[in-house]
C-alpha positions as CSV (number, residue, x, y, z in Angstrom):
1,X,-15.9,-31.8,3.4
2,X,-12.5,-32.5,4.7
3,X,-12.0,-29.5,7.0
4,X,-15.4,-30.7,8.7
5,X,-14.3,-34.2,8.9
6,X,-10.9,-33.1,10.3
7,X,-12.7,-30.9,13.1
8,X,-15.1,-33.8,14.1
9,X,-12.3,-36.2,14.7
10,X,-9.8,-33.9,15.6
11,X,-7.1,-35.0,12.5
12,X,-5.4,-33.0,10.5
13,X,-7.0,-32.9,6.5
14,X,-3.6,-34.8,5.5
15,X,-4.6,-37.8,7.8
16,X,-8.3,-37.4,6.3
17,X,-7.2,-37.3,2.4
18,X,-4.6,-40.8,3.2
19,X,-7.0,-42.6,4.7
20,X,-9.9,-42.0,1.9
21,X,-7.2,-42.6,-0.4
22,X,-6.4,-46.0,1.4
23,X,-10.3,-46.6,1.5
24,X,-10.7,-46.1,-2.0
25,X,-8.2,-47.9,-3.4
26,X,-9.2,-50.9,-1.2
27,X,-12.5,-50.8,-2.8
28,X,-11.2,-50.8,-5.8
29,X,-9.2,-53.7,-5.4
30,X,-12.1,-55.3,-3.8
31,X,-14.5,-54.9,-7.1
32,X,-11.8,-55.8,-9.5
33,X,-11.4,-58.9,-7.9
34,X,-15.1,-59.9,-8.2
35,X,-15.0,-59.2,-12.1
């Protein structure tokens, strides 16, 4: 979860939840486009 995540990398959850957030939407993009 994202309290683990933060504590591995030493992040706060805020940083965790933007970047998944980034990463997801990225992916999304990225199947969209092969459609």
């Amino acid at each position: 979860n994202d309290r683990e995540i933060s504590k591995l990398y030493h992040v706060s959850r805020s940083a965790i939840n933007s970047r998944r957030d980034r990463g997801l939407r990225k992916l999304q993009k990225l199947l969209n486009e092969r459609e």
